[in-house]
N, CA, C and O atoms as a CHARMM CRD file, in Angstrom:
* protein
*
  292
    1    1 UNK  N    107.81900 242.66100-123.37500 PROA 1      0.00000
    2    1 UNK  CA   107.47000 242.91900-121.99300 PROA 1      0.00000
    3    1 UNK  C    108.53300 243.80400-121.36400 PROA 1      0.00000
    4    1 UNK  O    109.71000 243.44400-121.34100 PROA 1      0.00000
    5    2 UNK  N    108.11700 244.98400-120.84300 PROA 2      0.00000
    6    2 UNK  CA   109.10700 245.53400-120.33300 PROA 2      0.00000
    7    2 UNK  C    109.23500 245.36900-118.46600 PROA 2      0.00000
    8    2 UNK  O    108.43200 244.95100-117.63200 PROA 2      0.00000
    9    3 UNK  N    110.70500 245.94400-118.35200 PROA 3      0.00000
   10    3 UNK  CA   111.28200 245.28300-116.73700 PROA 3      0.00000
   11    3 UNK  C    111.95500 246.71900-116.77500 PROA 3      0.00000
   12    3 UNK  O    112.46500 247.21900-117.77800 PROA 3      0.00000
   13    4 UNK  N    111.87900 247.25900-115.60800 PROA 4      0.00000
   14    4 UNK  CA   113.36700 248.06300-114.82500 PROA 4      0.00000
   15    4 UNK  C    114.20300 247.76500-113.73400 PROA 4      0.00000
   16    4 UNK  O    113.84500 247.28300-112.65900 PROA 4      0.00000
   17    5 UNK  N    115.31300 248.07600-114.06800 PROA 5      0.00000
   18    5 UNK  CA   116.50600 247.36500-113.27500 PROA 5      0.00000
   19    5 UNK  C    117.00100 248.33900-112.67100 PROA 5      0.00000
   20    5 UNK  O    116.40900 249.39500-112.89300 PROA 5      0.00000
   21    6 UNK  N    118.17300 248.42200-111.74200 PROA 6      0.00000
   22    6 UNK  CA   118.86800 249.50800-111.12000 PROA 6      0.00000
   23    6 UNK  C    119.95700 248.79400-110.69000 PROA 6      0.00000
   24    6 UNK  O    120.06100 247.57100-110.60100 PROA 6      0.00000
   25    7 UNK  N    120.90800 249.79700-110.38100 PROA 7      0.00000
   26    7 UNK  CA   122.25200 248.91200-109.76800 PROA 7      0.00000
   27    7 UNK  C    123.31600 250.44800-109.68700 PROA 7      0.00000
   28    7 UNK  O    123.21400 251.38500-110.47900 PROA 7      0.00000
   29    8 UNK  N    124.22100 250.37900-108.62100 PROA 8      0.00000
   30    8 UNK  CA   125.14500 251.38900-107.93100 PROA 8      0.00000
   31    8 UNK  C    125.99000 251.81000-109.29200 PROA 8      0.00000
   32    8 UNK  O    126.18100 250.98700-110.18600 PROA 8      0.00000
   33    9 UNK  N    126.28800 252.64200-109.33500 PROA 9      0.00000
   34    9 UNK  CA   126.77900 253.11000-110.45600 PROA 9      0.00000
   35    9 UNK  C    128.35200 252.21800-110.78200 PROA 9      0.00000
   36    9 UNK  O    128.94200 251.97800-111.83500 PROA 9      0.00000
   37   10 UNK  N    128.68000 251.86900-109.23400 PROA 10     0.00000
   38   10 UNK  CA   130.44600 251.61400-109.62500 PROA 10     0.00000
   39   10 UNK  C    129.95700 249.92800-110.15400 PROA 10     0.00000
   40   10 UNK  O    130.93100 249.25300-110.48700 PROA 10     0.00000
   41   11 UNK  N    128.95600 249.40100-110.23100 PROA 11     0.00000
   42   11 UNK  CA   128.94000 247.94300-110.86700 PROA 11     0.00000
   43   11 UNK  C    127.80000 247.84500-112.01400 PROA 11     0.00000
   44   11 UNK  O    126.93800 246.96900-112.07300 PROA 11     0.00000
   45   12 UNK  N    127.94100 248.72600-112.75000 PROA 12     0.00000
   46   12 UNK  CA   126.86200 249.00500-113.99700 PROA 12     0.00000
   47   12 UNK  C    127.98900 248.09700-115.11200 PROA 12     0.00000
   48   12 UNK  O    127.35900 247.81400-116.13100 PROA 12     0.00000
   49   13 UNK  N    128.97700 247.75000-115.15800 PROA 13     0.00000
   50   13 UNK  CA   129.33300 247.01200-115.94500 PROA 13     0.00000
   51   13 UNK  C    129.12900 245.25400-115.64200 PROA 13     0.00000
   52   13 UNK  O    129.41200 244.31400-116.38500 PROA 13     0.00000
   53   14 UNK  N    128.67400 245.25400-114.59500 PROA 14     0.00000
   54   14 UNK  CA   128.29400 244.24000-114.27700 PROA 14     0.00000
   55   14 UNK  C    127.33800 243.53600-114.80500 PROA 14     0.00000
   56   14 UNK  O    126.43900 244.20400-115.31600 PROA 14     0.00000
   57   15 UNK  N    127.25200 242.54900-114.84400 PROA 15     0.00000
   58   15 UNK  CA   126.05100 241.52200-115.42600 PROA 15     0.00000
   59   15 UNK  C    124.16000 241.34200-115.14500 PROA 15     0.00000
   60   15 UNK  O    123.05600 241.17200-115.66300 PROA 15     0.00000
   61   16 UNK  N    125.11200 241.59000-113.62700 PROA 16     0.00000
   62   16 UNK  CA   123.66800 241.40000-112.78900 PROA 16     0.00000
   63   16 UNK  C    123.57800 242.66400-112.21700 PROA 16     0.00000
   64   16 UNK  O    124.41900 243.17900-111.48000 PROA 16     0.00000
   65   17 UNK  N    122.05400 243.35500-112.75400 PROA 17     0.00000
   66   17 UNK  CA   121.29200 244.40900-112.33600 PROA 17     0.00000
   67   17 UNK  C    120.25000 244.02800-111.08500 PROA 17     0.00000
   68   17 UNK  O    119.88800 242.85600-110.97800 PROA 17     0.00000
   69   18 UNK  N    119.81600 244.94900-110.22200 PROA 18     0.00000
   70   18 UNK  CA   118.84400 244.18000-109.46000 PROA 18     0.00000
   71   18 UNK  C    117.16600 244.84000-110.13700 PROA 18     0.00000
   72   18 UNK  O    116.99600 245.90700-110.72800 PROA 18     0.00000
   73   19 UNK  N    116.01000 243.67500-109.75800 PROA 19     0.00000
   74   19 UNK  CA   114.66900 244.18500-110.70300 PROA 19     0.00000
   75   19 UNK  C    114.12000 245.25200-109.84800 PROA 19     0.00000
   76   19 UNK  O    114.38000 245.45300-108.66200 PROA 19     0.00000
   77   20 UNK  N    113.36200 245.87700-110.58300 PROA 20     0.00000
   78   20 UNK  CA   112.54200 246.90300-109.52200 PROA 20     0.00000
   79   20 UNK  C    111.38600 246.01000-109.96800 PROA 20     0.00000
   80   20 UNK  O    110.82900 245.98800-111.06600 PROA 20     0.00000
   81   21 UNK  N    111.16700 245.33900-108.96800 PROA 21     0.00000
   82   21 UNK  CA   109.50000 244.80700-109.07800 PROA 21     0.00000
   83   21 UNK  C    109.31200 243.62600-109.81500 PROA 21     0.00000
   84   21 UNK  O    110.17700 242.80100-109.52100 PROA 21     0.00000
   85   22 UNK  N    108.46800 243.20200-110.71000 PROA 22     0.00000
   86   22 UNK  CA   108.45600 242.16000-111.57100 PROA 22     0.00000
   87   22 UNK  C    108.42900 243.01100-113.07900 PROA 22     0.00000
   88   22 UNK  O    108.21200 244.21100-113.25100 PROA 22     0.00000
   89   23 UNK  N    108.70800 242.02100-114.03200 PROA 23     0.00000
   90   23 UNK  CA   108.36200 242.59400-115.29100 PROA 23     0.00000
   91   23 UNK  C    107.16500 243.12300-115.12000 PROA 23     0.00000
   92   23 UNK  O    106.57600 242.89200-114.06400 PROA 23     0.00000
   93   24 UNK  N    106.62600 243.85200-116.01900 PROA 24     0.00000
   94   24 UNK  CA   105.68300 244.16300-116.35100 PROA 24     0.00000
   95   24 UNK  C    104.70700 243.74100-117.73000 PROA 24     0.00000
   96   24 UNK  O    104.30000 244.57400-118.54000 PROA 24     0.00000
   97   25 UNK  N    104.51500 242.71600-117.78000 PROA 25     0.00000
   98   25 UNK  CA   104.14100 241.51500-118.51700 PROA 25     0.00000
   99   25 UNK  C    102.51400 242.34000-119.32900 PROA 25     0.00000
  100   25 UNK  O    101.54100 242.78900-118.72300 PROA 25     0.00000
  101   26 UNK  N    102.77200 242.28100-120.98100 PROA 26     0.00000
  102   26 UNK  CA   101.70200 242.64200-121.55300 PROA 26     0.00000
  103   26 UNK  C    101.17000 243.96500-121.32300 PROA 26     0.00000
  104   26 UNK  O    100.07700 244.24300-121.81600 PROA 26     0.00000
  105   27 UNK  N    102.21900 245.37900-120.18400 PROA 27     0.00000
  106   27 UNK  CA   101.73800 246.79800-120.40600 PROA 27     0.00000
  107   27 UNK  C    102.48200 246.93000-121.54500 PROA 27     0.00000
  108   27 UNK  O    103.49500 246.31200-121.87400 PROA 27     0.00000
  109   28 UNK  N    101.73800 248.00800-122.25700 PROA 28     0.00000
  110   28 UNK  CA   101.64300 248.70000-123.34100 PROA 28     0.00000
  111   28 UNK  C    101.69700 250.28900-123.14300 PROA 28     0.00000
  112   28 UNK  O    101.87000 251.06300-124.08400 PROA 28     0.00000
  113   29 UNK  N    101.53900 250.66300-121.87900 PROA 29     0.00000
  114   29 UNK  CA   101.24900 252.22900-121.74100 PROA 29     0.00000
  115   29 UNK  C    102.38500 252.64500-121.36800 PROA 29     0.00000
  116   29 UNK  O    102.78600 252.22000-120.28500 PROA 29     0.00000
  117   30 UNK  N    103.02300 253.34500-121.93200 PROA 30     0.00000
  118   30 UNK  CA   104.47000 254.48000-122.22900 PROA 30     0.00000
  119   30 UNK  C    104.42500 255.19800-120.69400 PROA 30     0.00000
  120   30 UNK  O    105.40100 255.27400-119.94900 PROA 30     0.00000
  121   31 UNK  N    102.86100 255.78500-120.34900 PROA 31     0.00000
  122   31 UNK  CA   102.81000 256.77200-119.10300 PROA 31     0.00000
  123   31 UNK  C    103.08100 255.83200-118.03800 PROA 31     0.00000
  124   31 UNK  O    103.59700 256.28100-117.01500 PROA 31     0.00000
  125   32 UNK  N    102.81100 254.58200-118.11700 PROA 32     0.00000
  126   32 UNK  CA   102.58300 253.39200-116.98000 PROA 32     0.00000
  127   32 UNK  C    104.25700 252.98000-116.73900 PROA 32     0.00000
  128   32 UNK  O    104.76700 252.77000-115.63900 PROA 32     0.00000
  129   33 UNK  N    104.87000 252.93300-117.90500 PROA 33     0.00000
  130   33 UNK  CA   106.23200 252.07300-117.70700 PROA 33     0.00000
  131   33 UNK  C    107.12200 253.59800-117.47900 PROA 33     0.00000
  132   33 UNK  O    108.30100 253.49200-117.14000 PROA 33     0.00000
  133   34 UNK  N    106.73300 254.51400-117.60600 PROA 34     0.00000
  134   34 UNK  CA   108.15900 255.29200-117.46500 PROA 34     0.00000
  135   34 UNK  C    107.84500 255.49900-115.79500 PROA 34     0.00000
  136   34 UNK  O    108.66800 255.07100-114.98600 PROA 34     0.00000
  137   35 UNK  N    106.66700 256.14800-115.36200 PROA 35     0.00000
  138   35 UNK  CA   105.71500 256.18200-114.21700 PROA 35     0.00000
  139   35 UNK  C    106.77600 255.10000-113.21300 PROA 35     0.00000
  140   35 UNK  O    107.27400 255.55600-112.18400 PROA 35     0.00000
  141   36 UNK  N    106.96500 254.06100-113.52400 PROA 36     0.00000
  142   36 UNK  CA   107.77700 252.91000-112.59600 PROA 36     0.00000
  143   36 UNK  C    109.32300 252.97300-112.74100 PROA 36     0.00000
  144   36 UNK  O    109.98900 252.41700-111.86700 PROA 36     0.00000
  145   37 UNK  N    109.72000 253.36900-113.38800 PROA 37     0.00000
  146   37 UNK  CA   111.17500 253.73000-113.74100 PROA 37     0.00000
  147   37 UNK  C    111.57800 255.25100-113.01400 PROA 37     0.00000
  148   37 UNK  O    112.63400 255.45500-112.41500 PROA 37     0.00000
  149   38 UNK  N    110.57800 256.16900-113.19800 PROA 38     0.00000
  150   38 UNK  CA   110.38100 257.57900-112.05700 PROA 38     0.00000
  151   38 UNK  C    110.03100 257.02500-110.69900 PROA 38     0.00000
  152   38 UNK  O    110.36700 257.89800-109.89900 PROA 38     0.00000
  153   39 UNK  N    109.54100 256.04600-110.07900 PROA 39     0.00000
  154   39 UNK  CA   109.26400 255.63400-108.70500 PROA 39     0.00000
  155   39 UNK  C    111.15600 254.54200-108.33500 PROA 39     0.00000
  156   39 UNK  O    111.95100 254.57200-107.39500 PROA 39     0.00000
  157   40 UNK  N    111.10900 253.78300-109.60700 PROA 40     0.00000
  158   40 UNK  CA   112.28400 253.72600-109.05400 PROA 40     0.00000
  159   40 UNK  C    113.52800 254.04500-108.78300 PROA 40     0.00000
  160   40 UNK  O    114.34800 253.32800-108.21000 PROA 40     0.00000
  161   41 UNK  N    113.82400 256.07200-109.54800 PROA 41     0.00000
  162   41 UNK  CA   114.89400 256.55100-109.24900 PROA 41     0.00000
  163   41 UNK  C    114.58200 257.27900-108.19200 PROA 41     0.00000
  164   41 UNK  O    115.47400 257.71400-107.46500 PROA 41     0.00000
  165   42 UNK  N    113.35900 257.50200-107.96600 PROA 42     0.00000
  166   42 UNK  CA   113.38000 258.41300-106.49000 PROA 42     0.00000
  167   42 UNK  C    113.55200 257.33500-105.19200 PROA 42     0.00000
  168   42 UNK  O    113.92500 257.76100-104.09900 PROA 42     0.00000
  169   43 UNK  N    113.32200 256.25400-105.35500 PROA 43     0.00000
  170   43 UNK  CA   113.89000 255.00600-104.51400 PROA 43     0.00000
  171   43 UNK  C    115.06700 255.19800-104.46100 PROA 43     0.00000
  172   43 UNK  O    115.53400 255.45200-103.35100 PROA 43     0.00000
  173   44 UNK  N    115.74100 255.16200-105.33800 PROA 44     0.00000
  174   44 UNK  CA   117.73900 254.42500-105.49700 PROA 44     0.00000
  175   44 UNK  C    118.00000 256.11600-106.16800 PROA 44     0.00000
  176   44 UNK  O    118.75900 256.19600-107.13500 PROA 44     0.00000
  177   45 UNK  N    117.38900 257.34300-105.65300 PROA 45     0.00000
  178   45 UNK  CA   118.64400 258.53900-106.57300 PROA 45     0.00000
  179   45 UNK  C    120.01800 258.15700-106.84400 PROA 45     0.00000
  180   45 UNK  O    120.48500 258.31900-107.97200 PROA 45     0.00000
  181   46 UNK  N    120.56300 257.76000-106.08600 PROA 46     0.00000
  182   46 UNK  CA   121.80800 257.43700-106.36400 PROA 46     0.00000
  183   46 UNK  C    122.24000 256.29500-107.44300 PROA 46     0.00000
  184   46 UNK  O    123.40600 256.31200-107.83700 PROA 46     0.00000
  185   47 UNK  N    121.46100 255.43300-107.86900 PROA 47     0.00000
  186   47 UNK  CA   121.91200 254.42900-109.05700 PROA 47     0.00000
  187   47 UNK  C    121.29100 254.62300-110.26900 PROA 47     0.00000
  188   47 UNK  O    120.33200 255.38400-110.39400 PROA 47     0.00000
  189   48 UNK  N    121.83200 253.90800-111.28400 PROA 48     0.00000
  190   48 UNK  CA   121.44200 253.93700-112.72900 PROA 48     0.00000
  191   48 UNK  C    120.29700 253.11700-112.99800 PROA 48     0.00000
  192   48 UNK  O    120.55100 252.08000-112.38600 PROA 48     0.00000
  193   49 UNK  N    119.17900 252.97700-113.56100 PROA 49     0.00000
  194   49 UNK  CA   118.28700 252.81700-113.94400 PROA 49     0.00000
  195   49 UNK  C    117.79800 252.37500-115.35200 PROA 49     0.00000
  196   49 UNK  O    118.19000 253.16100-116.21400 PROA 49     0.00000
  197   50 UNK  N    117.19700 251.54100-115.74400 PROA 50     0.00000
  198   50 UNK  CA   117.23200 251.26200-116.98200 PROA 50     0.00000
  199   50 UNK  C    116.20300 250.38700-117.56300 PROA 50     0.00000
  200   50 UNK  O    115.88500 249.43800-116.84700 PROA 50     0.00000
  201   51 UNK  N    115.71500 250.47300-118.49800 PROA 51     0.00000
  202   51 UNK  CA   114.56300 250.25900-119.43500 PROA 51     0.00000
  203   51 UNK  C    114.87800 248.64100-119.72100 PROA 51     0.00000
  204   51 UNK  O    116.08600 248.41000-119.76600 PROA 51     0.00000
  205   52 UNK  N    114.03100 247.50000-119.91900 PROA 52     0.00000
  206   52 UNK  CA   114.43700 246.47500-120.45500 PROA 52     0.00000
  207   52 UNK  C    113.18000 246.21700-121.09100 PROA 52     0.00000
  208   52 UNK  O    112.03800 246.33600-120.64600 PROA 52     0.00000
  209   53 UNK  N    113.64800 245.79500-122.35800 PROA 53     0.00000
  210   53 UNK  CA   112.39300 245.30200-123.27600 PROA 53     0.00000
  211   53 UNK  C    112.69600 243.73400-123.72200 PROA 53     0.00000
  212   53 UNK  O    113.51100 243.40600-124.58500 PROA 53     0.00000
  213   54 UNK  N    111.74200 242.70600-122.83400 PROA 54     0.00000
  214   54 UNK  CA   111.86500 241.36600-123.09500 PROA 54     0.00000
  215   54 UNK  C    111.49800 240.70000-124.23300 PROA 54     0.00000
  216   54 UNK  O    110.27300 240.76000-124.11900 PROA 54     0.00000
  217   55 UNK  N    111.71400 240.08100-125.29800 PROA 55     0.00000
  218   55 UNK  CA   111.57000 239.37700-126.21700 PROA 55     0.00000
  219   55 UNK  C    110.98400 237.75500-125.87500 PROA 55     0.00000
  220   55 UNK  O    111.61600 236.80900-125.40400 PROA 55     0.00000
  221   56 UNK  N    109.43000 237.83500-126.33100 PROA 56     0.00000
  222   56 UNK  CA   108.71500 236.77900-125.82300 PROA 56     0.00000
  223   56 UNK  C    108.95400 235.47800-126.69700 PROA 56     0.00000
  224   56 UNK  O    108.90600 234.36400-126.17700 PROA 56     0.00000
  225   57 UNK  N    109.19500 235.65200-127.95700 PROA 57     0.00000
  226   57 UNK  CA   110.04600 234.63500-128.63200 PROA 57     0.00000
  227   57 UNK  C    110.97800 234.36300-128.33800 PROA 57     0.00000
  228   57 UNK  O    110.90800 233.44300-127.52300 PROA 57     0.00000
  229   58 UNK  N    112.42800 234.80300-128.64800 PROA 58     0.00000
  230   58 UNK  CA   113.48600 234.55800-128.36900 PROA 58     0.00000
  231   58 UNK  C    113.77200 234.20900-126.74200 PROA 58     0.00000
  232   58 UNK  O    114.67600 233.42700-126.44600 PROA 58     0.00000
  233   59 UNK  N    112.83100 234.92600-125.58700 PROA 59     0.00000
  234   59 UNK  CA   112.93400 234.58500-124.36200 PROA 59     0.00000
  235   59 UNK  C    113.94100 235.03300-123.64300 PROA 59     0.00000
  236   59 UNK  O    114.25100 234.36000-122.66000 PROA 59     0.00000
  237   60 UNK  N    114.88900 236.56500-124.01100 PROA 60     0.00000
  238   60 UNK  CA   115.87100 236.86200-124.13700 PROA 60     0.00000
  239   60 UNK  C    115.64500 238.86700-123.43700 PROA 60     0.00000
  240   60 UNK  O    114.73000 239.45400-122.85800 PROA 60     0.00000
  241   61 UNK  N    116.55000 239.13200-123.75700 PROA 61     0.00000
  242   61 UNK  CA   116.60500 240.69600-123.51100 PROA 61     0.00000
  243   61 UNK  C    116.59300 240.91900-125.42000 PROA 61     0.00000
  244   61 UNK  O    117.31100 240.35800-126.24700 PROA 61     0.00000
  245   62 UNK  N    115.81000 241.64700-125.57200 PROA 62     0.00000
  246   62 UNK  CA   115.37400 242.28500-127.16000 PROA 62     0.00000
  247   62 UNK  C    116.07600 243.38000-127.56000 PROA 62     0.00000
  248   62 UNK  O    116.68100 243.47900-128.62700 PROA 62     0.00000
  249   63 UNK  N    115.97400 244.44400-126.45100 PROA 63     0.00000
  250   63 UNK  CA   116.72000 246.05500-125.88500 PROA 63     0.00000
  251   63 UNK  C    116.43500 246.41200-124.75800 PROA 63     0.00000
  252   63 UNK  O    115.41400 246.05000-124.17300 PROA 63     0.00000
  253   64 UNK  N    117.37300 247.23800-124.25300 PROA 64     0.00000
  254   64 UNK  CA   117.89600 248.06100-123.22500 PROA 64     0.00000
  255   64 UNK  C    118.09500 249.44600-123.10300 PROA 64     0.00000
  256   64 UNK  O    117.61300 250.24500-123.90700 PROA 64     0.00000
  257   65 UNK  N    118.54700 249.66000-122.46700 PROA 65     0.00000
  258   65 UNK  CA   118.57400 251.42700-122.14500 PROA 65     0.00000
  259   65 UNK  C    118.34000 251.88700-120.65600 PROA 65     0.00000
  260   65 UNK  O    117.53700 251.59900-119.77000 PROA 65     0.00000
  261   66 UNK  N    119.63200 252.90600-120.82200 PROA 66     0.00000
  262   66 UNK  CA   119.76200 253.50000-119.08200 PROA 66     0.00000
  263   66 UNK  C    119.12900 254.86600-119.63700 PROA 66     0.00000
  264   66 UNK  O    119.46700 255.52600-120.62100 PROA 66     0.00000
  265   67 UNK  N    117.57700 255.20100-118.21800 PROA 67     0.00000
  266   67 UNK  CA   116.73000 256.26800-118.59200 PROA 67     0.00000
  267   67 UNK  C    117.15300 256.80900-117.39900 PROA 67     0.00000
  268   67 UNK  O    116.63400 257.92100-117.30100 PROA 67     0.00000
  269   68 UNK  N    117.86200 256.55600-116.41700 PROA 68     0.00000
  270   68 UNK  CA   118.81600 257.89600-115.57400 PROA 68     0.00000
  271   68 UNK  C    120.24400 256.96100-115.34000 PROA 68     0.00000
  272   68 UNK  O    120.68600 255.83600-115.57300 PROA 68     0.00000
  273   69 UNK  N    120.55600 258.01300-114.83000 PROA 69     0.00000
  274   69 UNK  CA   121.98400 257.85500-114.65500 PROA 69     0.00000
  275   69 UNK  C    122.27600 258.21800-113.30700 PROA 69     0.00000
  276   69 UNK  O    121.73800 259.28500-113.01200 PROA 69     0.00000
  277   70 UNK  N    123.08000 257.59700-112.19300 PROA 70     0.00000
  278   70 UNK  CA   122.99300 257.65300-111.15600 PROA 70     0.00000
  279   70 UNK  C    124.38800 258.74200-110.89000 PROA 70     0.00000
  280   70 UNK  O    125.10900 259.15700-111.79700 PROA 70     0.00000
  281   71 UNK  N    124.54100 259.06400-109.44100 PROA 71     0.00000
  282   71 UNK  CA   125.63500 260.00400-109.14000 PROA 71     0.00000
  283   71 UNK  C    127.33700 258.64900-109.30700 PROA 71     0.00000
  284   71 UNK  O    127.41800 257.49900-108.87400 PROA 71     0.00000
  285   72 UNK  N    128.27400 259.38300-110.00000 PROA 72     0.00000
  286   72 UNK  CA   129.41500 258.70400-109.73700 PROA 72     0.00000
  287   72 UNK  C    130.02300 259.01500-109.00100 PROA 72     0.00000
  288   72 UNK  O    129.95100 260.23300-108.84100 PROA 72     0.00000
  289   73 UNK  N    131.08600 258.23200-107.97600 PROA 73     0.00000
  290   73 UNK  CA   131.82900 258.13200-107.00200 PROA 73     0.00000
  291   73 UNK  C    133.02800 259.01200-107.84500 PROA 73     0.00000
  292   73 UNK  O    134.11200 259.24800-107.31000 PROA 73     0.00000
């Protein structure tokens, strides 16, 4: 299940990201999930952004990935 997160660039080492929205539970469409990750950098231009792919077994984060990168201070 994939989720996008965002958070200010100076606390990307941080733990806690904030969600854009809810997961997105059972999409499958590549155009649909990037589509929400593009709505949420034109929201936050300024922060980092990032892909989360949930693991429905394990119940866990599976993979990750920052698909922009926000301006640094």
């Amino acid at each position: 299940n994939p989720a996008i997160e965002h958070t200010e660039p100076e606390f990307a080492m941080h733990s806690y990201w904030y969600m854009w929205k809810l997961p997105m539970f059972g999409e499958t469409n590549v155009d649909t999930i990037l589509a929400e990750a593009e709505a949420c950098h034109k929201a936050y231009p300024n922060n980092h952004v990032r892909l989360v792919g949930y693991d429905n077994y394990k119940q866990s984060r599976g993979a990750e990935m920052v698909i922009y990168r926000g301006k640094t201070v």
